[in-house]
VMD Tcl script that builds the backbone (N, CA, C; Angstrom):
set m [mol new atoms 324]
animate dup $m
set s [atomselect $m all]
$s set {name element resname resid chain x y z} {
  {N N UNK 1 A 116.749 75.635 89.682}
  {CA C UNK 1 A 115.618 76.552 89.659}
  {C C UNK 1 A 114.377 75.780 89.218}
  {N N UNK 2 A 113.442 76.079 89.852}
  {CA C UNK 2 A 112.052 75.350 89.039}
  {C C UNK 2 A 111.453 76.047 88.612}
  {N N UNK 3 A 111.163 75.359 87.073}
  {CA C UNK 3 A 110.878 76.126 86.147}
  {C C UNK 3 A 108.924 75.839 85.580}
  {N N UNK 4 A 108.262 75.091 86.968}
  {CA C UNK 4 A 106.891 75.373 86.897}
  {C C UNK 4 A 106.574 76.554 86.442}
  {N N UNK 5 A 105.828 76.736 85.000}
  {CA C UNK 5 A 105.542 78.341 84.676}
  {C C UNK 5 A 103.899 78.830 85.370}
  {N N UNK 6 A 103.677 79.684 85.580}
  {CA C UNK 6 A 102.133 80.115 85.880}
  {C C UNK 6 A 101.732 81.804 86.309}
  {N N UNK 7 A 101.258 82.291 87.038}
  {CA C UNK 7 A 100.633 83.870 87.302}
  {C C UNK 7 A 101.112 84.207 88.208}
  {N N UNK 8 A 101.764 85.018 88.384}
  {CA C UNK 8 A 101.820 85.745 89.662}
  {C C UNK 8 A 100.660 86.732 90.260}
  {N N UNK 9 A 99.876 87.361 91.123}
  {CA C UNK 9 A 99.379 88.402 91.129}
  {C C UNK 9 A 99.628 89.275 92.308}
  {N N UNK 10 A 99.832 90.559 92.097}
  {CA C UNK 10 A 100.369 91.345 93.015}
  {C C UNK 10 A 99.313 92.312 92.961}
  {N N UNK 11 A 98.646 92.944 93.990}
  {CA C UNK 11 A 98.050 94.325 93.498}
  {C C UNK 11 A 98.952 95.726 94.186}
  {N N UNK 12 A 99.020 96.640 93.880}
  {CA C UNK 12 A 99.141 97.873 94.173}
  {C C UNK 12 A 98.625 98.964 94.207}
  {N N UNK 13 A 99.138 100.571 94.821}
  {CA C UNK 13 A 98.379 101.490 94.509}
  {C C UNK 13 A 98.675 101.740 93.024}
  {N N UNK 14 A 97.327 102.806 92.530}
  {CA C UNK 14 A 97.327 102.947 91.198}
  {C C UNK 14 A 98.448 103.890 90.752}
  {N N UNK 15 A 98.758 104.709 91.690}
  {CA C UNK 15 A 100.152 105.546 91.520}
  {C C UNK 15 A 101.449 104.724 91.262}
  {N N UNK 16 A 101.394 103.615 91.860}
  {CA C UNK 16 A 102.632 102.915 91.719}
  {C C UNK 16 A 102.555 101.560 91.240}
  {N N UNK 17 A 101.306 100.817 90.248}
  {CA C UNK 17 A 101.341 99.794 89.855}
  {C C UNK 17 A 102.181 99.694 88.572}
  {N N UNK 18 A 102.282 100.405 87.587}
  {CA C UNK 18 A 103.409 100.515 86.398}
  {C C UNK 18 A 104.728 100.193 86.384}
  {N N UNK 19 A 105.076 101.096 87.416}
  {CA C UNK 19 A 106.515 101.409 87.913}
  {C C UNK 19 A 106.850 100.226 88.133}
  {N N UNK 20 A 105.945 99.190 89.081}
  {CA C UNK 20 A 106.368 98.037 89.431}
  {C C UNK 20 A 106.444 96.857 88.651}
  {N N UNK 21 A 105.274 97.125 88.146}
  {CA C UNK 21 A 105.503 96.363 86.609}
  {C C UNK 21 A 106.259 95.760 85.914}
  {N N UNK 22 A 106.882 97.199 85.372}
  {CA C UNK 22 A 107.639 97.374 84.198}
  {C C UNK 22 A 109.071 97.178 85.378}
  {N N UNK 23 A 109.470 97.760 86.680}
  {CA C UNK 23 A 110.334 96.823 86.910}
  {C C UNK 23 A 110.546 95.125 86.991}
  {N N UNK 24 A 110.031 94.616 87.261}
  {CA C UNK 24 A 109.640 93.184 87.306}
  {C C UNK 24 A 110.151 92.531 85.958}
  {N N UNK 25 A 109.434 93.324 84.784}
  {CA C UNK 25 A 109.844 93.054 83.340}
  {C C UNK 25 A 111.420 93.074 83.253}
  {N N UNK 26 A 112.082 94.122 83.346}
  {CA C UNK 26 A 112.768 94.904 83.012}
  {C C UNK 26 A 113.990 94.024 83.741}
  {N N UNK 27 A 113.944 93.557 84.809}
  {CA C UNK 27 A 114.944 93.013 85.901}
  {C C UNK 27 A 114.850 91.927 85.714}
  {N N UNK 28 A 113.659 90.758 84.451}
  {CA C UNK 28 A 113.643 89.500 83.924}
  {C C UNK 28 A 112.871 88.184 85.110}
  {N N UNK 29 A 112.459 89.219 86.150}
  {CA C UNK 29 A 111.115 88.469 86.809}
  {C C UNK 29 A 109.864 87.930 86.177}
  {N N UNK 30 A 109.659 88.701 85.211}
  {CA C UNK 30 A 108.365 88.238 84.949}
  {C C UNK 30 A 108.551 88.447 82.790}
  {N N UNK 31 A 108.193 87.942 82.431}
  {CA C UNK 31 A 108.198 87.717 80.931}
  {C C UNK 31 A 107.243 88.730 80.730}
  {N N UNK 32 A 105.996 88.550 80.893}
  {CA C UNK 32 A 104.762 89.909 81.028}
  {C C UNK 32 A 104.365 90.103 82.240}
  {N N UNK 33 A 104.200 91.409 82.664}
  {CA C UNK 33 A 103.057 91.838 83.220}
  {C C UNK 33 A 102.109 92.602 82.988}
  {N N UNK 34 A 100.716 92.540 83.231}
  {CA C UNK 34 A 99.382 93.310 82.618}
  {C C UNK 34 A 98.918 93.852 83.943}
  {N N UNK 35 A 98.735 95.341 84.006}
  {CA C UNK 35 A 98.108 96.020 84.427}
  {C C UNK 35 A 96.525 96.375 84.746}
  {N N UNK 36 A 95.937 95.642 85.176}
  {CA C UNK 36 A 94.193 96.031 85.147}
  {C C UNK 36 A 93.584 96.880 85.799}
  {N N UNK 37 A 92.528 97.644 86.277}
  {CA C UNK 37 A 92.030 98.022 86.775}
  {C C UNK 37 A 91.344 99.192 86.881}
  {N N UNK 38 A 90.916 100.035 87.072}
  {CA C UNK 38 A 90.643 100.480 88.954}
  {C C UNK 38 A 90.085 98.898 89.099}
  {N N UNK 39 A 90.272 98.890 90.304}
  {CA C UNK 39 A 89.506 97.333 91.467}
  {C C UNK 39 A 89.596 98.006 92.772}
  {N N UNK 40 A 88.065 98.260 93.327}
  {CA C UNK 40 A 88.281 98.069 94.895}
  {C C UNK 40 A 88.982 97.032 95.700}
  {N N UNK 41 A 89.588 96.849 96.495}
  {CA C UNK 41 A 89.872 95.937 97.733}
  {C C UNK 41 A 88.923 96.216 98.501}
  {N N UNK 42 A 88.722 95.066 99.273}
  {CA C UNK 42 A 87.518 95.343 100.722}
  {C C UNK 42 A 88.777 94.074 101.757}
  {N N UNK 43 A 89.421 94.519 102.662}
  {CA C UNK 43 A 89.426 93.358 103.254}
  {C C UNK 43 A 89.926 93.766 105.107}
  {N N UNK 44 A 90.385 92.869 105.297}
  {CA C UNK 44 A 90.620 93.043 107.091}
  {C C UNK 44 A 91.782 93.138 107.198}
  {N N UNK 45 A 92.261 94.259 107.952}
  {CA C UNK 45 A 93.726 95.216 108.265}
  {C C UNK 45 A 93.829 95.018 109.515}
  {N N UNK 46 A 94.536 94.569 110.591}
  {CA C UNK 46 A 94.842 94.773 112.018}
  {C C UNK 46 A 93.534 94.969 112.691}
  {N N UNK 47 A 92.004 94.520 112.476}
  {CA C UNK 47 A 91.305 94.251 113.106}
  {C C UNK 47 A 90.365 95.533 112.616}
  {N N UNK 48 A 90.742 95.740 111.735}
  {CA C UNK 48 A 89.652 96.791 110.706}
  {C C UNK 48 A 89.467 96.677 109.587}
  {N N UNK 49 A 88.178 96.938 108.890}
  {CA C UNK 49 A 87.750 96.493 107.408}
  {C C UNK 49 A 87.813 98.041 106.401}
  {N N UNK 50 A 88.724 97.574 105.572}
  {CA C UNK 50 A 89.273 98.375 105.250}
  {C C UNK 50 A 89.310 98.571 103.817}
  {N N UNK 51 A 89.048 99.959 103.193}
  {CA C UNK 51 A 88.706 99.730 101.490}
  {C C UNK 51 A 89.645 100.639 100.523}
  {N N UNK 52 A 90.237 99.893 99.532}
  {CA C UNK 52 A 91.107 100.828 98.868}
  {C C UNK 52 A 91.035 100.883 97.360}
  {N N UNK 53 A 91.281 102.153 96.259}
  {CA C UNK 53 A 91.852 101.562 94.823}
  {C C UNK 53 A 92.775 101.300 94.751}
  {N N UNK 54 A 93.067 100.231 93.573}
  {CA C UNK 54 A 93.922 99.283 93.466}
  {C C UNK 54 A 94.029 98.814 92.573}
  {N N UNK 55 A 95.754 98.470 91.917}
  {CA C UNK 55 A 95.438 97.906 90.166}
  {C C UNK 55 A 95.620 96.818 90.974}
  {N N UNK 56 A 95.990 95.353 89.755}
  {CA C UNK 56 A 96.214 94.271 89.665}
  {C C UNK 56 A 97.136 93.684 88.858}
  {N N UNK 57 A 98.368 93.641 89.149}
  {CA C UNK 57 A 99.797 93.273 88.319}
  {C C UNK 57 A 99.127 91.907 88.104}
  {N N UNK 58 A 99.142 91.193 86.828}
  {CA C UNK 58 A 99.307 89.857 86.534}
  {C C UNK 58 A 100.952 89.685 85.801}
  {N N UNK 59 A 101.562 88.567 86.570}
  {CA C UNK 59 A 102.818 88.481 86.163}
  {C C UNK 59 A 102.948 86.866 85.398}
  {N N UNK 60 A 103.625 86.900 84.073}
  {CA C UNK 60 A 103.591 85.306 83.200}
  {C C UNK 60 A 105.097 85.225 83.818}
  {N N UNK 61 A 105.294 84.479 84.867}
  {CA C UNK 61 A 106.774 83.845 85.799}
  {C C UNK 61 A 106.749 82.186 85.639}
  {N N UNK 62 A 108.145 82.426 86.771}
  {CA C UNK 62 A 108.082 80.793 87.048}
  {C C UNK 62 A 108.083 80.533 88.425}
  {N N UNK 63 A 108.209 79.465 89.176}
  {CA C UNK 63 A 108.081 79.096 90.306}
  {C C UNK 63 A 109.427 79.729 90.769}
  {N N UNK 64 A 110.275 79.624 90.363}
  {CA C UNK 64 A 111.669 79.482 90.576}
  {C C UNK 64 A 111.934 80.779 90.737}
  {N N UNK 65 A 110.980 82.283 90.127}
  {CA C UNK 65 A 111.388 83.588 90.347}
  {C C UNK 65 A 110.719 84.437 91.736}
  {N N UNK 66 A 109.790 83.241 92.340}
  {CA C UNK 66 A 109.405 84.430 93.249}
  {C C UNK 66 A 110.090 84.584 94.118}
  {N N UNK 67 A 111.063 84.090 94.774}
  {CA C UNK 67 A 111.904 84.249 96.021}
  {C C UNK 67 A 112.557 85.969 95.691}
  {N N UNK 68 A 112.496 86.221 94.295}
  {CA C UNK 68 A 113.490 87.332 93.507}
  {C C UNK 68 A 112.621 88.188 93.921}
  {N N UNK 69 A 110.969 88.149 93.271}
  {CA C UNK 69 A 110.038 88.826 93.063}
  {C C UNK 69 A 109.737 89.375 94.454}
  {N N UNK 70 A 109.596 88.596 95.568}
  {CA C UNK 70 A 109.419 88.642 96.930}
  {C C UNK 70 A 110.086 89.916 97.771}
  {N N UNK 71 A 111.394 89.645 97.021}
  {CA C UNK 71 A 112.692 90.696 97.330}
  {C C UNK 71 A 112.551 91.957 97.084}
  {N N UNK 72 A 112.368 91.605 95.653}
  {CA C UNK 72 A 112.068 93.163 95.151}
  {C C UNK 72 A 110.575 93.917 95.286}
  {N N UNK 73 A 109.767 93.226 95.816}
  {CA C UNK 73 A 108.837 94.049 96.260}
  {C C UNK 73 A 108.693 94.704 97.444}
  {N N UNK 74 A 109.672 93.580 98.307}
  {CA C UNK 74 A 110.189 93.783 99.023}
  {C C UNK 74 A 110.584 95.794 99.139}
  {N N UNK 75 A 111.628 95.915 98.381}
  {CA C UNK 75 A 112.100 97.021 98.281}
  {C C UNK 75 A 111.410 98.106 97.301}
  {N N UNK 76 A 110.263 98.082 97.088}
  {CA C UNK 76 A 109.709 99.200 95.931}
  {C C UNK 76 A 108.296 99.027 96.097}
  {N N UNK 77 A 107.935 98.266 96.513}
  {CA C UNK 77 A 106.212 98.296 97.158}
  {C C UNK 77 A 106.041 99.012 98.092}
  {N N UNK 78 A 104.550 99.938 98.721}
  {CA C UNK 78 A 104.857 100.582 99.321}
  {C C UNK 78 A 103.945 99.907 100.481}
  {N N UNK 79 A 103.621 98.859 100.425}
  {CA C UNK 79 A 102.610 98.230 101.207}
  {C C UNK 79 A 103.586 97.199 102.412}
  {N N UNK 80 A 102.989 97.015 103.610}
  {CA C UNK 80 A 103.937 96.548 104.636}
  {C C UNK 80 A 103.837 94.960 104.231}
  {N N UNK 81 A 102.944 94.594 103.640}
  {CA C UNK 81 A 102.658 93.242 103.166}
  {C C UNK 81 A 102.223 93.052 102.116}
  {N N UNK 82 A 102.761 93.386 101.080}
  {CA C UNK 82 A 102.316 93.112 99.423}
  {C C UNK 82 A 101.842 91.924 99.268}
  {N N UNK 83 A 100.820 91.922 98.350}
  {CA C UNK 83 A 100.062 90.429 97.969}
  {C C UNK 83 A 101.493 89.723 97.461}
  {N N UNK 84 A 101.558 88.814 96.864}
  {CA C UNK 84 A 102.131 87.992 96.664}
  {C C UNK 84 A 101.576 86.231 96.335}
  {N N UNK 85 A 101.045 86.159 94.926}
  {CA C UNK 85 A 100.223 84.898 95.293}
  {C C UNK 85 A 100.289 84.118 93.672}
  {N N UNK 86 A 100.614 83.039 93.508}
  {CA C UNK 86 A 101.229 82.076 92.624}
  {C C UNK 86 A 100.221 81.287 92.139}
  {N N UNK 87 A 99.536 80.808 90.526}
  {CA C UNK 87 A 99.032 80.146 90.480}
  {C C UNK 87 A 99.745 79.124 89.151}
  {N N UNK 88 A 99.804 78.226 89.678}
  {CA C UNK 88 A 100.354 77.323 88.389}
  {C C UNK 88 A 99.364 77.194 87.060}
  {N N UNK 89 A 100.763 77.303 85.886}
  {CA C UNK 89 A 99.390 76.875 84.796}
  {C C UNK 89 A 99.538 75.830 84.389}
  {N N UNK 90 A 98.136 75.224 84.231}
  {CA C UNK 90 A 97.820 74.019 84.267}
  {C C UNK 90 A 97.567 73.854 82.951}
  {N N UNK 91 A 97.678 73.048 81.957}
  {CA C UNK 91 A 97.059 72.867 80.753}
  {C C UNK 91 A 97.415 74.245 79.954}
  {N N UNK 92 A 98.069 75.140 79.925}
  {CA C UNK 92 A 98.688 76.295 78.955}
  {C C UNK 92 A 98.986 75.554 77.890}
  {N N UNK 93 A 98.961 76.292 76.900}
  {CA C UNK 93 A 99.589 76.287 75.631}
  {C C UNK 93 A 101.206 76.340 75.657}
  {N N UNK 94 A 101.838 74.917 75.404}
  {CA C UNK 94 A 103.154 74.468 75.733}
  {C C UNK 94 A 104.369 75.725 74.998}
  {N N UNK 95 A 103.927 76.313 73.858}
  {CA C UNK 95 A 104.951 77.329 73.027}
  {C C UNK 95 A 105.060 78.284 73.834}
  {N N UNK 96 A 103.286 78.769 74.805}
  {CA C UNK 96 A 103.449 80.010 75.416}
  {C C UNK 96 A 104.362 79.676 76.591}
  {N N UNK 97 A 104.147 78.649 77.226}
  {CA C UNK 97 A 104.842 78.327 78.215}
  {C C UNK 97 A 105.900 78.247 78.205}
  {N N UNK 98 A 106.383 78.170 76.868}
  {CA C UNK 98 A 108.011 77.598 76.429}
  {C C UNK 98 A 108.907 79.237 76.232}
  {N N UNK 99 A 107.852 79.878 75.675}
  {CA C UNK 99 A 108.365 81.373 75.516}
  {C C UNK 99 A 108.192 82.138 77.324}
  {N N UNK 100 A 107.730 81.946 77.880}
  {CA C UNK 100 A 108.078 82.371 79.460}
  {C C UNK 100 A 109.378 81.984 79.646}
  {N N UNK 101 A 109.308 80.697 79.769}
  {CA C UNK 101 A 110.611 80.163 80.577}
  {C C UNK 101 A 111.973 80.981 79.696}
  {N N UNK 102 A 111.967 80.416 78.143}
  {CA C UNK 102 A 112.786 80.991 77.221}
  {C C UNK 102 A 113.457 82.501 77.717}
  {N N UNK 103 A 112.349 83.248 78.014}
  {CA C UNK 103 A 112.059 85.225 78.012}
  {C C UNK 103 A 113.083 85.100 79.322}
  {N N UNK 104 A 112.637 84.117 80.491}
  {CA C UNK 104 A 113.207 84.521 81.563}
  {C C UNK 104 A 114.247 83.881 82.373}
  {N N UNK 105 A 115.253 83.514 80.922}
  {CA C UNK 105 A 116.624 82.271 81.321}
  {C C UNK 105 A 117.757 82.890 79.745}
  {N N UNK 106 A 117.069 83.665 79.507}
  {CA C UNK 106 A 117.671 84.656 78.517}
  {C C UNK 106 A 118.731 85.615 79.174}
  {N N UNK 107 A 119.953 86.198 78.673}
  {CA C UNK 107 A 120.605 87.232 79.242}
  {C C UNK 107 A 120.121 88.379 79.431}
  {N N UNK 108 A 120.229 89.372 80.174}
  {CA C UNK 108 A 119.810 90.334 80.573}
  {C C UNK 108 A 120.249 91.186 79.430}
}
mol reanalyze $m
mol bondsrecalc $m
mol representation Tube
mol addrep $m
């Protein structure tokens, strides 16, 4: 597994950004996730510009969990193409980083 730690970010509707959340947590995908928002989206849909509310899941993962994360949004997102987008952390604070990996190689 690679255990590069960094962000995940997913957005959702605001009806169903929690739920997803706290599954993610809960199923040992993600160590935290933080909830933000309202946030508009503005972007291009099948050849239309298109505007929605929307939270913003930030997920503290590892490289090694999104294939999981992928899956399960797979099955509980309600979007035909959920964001899905990875940023490595670079220069983090090594304890916090150490407590991700720790949180999410722990038993269920």
């Amino acid at each position: 597994m690679n255990e590069h730690t960094g962000v995940a970010l997913v957005s959702a509707p605001p009806e169903k950004a929690k739920a997803i959340a706290r599954r993610l947590v809960v199923e040992r995908l993600a160590a935290c996730a933080q909830v933000s928002g309202p946030l508009t989206s503005i972007y291009q849909w099948r050849e239309n510009l298109e505007e929605e509310q929307e939270r913003l899941i930030v997920l503290k993962t590892t490289a090694g969990k999104l294939a999981a994360i992928r899956e399960l949004l797979g099955q509980v997102h309600p979007y035909e193409l959920p964001e899905l987008i990875f940023l490595p952390a670079g220069g983090g604070d090594p304890a916090y980083l150490r407590w991700i990996t720790d949180t999410l190689s722990a038993p269920g």
